[in-house]
C-alpha positions as CSV (number, residue, x, y, z in Angstrom):
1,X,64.1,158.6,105.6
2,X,66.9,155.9,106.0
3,X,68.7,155.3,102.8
4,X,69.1,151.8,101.1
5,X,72.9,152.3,101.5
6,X,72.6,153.2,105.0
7,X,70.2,149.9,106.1
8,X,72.6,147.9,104.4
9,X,75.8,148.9,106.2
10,X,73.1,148.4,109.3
11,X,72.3,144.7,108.4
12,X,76.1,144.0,107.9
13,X,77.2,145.5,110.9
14,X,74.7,144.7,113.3
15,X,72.6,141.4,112.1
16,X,75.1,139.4,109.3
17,X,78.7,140.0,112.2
18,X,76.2,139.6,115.2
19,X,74.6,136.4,113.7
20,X,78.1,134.7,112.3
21,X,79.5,135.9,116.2
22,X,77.5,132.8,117.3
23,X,79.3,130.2,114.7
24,X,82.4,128.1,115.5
25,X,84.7,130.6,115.2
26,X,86.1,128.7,111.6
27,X,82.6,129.0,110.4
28,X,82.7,132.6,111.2
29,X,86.3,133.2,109.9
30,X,84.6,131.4,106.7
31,X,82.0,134.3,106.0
32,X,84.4,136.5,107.1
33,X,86.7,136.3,104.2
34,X,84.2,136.0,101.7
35,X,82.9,139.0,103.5
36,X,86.6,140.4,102.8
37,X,86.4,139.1,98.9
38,X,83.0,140.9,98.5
39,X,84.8,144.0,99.2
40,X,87.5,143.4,97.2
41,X,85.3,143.5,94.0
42,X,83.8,146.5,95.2
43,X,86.2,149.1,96.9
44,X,88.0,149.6,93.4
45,X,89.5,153.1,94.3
46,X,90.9,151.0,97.9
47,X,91.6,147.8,95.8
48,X,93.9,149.8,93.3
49,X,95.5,151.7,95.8
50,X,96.6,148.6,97.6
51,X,97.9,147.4,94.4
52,X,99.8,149.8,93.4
53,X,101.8,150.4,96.9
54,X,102.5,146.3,97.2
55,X,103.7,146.3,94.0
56,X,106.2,148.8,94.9
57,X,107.0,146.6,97.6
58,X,107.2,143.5,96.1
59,X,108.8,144.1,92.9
60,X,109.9,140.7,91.6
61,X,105.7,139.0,92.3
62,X,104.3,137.7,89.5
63,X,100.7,139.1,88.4
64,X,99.0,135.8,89.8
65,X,100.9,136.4,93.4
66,X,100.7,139.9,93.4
67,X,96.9,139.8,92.8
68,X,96.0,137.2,95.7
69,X,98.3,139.6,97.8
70,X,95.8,142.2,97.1
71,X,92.2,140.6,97.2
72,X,94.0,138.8,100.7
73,X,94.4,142.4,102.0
74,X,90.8,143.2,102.6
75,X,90.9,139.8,104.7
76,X,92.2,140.8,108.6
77,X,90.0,143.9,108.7
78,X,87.0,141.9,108.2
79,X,88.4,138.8,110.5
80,X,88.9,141.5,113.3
81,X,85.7,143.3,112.7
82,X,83.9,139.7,113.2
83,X,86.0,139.1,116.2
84,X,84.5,142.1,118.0
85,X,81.2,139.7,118.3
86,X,83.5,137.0,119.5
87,X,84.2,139.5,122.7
88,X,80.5,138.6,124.6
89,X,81.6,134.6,125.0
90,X,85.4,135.0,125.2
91,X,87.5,132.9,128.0
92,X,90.6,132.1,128.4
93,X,89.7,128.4,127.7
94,X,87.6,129.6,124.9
95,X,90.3,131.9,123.1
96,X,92.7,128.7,123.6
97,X,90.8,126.8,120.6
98,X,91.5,128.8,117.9
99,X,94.8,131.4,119.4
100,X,98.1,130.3,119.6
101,X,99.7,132.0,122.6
102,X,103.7,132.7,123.0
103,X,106.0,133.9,124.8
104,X,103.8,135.2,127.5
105,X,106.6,134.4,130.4
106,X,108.2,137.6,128.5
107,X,105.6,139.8,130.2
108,X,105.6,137.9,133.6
109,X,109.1,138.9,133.1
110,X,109.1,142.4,132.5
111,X,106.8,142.5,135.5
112,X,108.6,140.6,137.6
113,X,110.9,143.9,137.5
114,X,108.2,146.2,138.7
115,X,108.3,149.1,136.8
116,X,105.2,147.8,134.1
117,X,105.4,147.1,130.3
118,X,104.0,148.6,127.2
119,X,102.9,146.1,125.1
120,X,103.0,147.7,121.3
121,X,102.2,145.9,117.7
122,X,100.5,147.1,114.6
123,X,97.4,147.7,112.8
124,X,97.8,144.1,110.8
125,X,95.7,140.1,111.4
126,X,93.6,141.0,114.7
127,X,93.7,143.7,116.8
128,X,90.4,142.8,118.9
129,X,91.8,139.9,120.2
130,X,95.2,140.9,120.2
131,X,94.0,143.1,123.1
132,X,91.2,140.8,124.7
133,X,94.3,138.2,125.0
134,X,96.3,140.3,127.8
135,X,93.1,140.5,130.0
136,X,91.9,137.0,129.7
137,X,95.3,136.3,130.6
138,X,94.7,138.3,133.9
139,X,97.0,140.9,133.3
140,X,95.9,144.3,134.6
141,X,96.1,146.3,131.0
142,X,94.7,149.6,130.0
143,X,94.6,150.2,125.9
144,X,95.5,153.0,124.4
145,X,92.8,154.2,121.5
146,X,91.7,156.9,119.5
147,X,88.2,158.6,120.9
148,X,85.6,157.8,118.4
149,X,83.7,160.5,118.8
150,X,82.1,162.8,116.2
151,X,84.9,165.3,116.6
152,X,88.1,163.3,116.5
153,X,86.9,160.6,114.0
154,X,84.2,161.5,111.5
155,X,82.9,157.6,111.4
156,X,79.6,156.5,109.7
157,X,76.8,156.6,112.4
158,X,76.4,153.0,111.7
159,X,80.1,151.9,112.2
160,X,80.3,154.7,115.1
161,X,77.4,152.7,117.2
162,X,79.2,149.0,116.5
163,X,82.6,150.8,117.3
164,X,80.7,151.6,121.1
165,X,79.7,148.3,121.5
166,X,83.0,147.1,120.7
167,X,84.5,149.6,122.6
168,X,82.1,148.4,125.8
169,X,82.7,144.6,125.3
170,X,86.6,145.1,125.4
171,X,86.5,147.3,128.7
172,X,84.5,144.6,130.1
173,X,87.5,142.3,129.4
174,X,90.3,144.2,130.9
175,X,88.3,145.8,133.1
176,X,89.3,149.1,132.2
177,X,88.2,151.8,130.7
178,X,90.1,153.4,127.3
179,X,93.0,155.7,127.7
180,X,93.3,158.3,125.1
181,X,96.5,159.2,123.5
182,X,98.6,162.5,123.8
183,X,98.6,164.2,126.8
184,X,94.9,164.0,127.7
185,X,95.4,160.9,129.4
186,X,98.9,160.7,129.9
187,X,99.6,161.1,133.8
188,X,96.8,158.0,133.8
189,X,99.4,155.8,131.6
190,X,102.3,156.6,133.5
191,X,99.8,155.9,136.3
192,X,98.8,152.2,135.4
193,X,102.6,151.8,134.5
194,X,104.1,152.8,137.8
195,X,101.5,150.2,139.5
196,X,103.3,147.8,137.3
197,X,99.9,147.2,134.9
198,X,100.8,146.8,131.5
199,X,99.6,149.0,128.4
200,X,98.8,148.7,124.8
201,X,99.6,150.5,121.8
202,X,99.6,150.7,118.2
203,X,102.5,152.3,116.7
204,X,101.7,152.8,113.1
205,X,98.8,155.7,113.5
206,X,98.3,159.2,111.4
207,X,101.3,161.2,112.4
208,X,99.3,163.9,113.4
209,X,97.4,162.2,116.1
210,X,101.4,162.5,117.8
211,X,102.8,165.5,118.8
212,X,107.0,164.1,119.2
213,X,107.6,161.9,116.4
214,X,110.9,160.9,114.8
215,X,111.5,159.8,111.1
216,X,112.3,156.1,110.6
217,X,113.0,154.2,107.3
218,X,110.3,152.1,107.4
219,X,109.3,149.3,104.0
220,X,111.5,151.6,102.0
221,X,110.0,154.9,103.2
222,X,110.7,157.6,105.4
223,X,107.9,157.6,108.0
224,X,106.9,159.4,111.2
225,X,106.2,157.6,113.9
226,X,105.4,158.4,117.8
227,X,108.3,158.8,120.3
228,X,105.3,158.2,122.7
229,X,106.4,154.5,124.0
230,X,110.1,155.5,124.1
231,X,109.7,158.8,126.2
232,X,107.7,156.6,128.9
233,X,109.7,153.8,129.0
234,X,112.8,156.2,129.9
235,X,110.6,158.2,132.5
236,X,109.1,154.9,134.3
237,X,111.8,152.3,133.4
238,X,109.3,150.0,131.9
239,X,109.5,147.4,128.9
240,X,108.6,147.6,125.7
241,X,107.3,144.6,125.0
242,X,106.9,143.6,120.9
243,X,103.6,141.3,120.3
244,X,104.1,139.5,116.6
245,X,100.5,138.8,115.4
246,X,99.9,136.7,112.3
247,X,96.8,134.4,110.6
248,X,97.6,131.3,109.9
249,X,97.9,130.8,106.4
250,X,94.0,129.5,106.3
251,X,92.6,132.5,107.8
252,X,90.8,130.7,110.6
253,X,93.6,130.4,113.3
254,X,95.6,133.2,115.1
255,X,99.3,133.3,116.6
256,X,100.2,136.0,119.7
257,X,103.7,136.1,120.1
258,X,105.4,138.1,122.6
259,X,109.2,139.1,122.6
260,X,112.0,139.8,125.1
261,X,111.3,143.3,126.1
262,X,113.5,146.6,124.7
263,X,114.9,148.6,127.7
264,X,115.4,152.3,127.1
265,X,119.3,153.5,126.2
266,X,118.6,156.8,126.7
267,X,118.3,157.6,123.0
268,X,114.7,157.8,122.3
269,X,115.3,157.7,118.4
270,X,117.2,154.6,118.3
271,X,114.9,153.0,120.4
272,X,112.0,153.7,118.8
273,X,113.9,152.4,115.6
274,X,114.4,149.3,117.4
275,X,110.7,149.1,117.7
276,X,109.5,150.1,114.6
277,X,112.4,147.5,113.0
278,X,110.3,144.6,114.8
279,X,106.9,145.6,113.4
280,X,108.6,146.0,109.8
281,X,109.9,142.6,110.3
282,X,106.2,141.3,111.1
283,X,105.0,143.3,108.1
284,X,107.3,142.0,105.6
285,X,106.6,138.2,107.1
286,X,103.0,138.9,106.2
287,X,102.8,142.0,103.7
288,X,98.8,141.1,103.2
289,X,98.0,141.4,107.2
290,X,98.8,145.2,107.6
291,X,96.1,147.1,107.2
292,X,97.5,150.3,105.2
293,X,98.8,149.9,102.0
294,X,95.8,151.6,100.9
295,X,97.1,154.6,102.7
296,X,100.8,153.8,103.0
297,X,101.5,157.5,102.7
298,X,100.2,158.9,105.4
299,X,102.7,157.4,107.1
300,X,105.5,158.8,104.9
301,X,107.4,162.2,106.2
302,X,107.7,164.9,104.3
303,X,111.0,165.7,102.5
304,X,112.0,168.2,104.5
305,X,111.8,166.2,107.5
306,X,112.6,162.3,106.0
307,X,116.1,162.8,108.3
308,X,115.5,164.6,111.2
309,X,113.3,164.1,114.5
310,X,110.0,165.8,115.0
């Protein structure tokens, strides 16, 4: 018998983001927030966990500001979650109306060069369209992503069949399939990058989906981060090309804006550094966007390791 809890989560998922999908995306951004203040009432455990970590890192906030910081956290993972219906109708033409795209000459730049880029950026504002973007710009682009399978991410049944479809809608895009990260798929990556094809990745996962990783003071923490992008980009000679994502400050309009590409010096710590400094800078622009302060120490290394690579 199908629980009440479980035929709601089915309704929001599949009838209330697939129905809003079909709104002017403004209209849809709309029901998205209050979709996003809904859960702030709700999720108290995530709501006060939140709290407490943004108060840590914004000390001097008043009560008032520090409070809209929080109920404005649970915003860009229900904006992106509603973006995964915008994925069926998306065009370049289409994305145009309500993206603002910059600095894309960066990557026609890097490729110019021959040797591929990796585009990185962060789990904050969107990261559906932040990917759909680099193929409705006609770039070829695979995207590096967690399986979502049973085994490697215990996901509700109901969020684990939307997760497919998004998943399916997105390869359509960039007209490839996922790659996985670690070394499953990793002579695929260097692969695409070697055919001068460009790949995505997020750099702030769960240290232990990395097996290198290299402690970096990061919003006033040691964390561990993935060497990942920095040992490929000194194998292949690609770019490591920074993408600063950000809602407008009415939560209906998004900005893409790509940077001039980090080379590798032939320190892999220092250059990861370099590109974890850019997506601090991005989170401390727009603390509210990133998606973890909930779980801000997963991130964090352990003492015995906060100085030392992994």
């Amino acid at each position: 018998m199908v629980s009440i809890g479980y035929g709601l989560k089915w309704f929001d998922y599949h009838l209330l983001l697939r129905a809003a999908g079909r709104l002017p995306p403004s209209w849809a951004y709309a029901l998205a927030r209050l979709r996003g203040a809904y859960r702030y009432r709700v999720r108290h455990r995530v709501r006060e966990a939140a709290r407490r970590h943004l108060r840590e890192f914004l000390p001097q906030s008043s009560e008032p500001e520090l409070e809209k910081r929080v109920k404005e956290f649970f915003y860009s993972p229900c904006l992106d979650e509603q973006e995964t219906y915008f994925q069926p109708w998306l065009t370049l033409s289409r994305l145009n109306r309500f993206v603002d795209l910059e600095g894309v000459d960066q990557i026609r730049k890097c490729l110019d060069r021959g040797k591929g880029a990796i585009v990185f950026s962060a789990h904050n504002s969107s990261v559906c369209l932040f990917a759909a973007a680099h193929g409705l710009l006609g770039f070829k682009t695979s995207a590096i992503v967690r399986p979502i399978d049973p085994v490697h991410d215990p996901l509700h049944p109901v969020i684990r069949t939307y997760a497919s479809k998004r998943r399916q809608w997105m390869e359509k895009i960039l007209a490839r399939p996922y790659l996985s990260p670690g070394p499953k798929d990793l002579r695929k990556v260097i692969q695409c990058l070697r055919a001068n094809e460009i790949i995505l990745a997020l750099l702030d996962v769960p240290p232990e989906l990395s097996r290198k990783k290299v402690t970096v003071d990061f919003l006033g923490k040691p964390c561990l981060f993935p060497l990942g992008i920095a040992r490929l980009a000194e194998e292949t000679g690609c770019g490591l090309i920074f993408c600063r994502k950000y809602y407008h400050s009415g939560w209906s309009r998004l900005r893409l804006i790509w940077e001039d590409p980090i080379y590798a010096t032939g320190d892999l710590s220092n250059d990861i550094r370099s590109c974890i400094f850019r997506v601090e800078d991005m989170v401390r622009q727009q603390p509210s966007q990133w998606y973890w302060w909930d779980s801000f120490p997963m991130l964090w290394a352990p003492p015995e390791n906060s100085h030392a690579p992994t």
